[in-house]
C-alpha positions in Angstrom: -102.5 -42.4 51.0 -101.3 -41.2 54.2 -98.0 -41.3 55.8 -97.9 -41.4 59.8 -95.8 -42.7 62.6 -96.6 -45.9 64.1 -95.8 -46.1 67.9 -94.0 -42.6 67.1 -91.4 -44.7 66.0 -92.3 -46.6 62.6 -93.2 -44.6 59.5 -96.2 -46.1 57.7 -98.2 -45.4 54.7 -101.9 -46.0 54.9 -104.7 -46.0 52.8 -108.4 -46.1 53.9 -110.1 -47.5 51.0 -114.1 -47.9 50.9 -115.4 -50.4 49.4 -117.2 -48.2 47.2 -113.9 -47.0 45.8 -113.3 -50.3 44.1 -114.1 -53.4 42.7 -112.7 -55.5 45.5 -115.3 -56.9 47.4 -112.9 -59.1 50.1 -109.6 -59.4 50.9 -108.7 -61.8 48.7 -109.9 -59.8 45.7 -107.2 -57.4 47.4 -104.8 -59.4 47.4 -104.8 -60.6 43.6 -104.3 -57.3 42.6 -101.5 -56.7 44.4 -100.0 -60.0 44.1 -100.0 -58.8 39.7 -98.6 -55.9 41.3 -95.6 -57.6 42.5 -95.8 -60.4 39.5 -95.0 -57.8 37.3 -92.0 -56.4 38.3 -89.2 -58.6 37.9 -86.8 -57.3 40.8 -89.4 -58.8 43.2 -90.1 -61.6 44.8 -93.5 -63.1 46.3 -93.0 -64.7 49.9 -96.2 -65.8 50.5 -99.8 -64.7 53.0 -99.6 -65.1 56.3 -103.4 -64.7 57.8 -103.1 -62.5 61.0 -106.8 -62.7 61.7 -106.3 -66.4 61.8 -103.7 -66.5 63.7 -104.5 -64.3 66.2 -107.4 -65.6 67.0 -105.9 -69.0 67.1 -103.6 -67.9 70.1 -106.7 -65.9 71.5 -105.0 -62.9 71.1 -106.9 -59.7 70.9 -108.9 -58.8 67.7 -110.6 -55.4 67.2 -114.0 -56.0 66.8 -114.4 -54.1 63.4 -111.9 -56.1 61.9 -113.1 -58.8 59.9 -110.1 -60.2 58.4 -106.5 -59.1 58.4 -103.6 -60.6 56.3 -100.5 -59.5 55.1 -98.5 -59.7 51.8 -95.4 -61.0 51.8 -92.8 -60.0 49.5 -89.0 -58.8 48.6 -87.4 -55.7 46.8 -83.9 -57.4 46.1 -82.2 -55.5 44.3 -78.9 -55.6 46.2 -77.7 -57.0 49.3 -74.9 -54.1 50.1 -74.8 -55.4 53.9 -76.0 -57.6 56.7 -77.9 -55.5 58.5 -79.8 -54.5 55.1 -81.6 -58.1 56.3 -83.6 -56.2 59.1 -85.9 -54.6 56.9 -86.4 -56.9 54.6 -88.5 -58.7 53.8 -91.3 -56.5 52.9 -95.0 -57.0 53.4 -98.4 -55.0 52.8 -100.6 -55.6 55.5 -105.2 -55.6 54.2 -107.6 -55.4 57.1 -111.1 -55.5 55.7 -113.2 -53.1 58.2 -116.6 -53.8 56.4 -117.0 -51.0 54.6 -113.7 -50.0 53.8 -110.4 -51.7 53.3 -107.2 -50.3 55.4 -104.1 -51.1 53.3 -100.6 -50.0 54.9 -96.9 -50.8 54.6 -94.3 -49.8 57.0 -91.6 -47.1 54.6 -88.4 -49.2 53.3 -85.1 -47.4 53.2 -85.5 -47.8 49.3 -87.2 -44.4 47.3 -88.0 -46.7 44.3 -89.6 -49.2 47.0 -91.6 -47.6 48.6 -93.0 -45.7 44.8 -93.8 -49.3 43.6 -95.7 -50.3 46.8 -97.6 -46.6 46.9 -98.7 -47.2 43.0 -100.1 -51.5 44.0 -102.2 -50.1 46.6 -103.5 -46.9 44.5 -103.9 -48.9 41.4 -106.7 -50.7 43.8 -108.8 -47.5 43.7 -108.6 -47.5 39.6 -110.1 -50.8 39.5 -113.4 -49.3 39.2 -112.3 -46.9 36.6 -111.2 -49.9 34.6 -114.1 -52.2 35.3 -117.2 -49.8 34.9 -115.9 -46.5 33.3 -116.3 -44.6 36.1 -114.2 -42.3 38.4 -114.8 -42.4 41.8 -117.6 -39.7 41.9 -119.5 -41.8 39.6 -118.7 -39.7 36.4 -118.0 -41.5 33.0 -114.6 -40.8 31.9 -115.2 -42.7 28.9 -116.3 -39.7 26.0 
């Protein structure tokens, strides 16, 4: 996972995931594993999907051709609510874009340490799919004795 700026403004962690990486073979397989992600921990709430893909192209918006479909996550971290303005960055969402052969899962950095570690380990955890499902590592090695 990589962390970059957005716009040189909005920090974002992003993960290029091939498809070969995991056992996810759209983005709805995607998002099931991070919606157990956020089932279970108990300080956090599921929102709901919101299809960009969808939606964009339902406004004729502009679509990069290599995306194939694009949703994001919706979710909250509520752990406290120490002031208004905390409502600006909340609530939280994990956007999927399935490029064919790969799957580019990001998340814009929240202003919460333990946040942010709970979003990194849902989208890593997609990459040990295929250790759990065929006993394999990602180079193809059994890791099973």
């Amino acid at each position: 996972m990589k962390q970059t700026l957005l716009q040189e403004k909005y920090p974002v962690f992003v993960a290029e995931i091939g498809k070969d990486e995991t056992t996810c073979r759209n983005v709805d397989d995607v998002v099931a594993v991070l919606r157990e992600g956020i089932a279970g921990n108990e300080k956090v709430q599921f929102i709901g999907m919101f299809d960009h893909y969808a939606h964009t192209r339902a406004i004729g918006g502009e679509i990069n051709p290599d995306i194939r479909a694009a949703v994001d996550v919706i979710f909250c971290f509520g752990f406290a609510l120490p002031n208004p303005q905390v409502l600006a960055v909340r609530p939280r969402a994990i956007g999927v874009a399935d490029m064919g052969d790969r799957f580019v899962v990001s998340f814009l950095e929240a202003p919460m340490r333990s946040a942010n570690e709970s979003m990194e380990t849902w989208v890593n955890g997609l990459r040990d799919r295929v250790r759990e499902t065929t006993g394999l590592d990602q180079g193809g090695l059994s890791i099973r004795g």
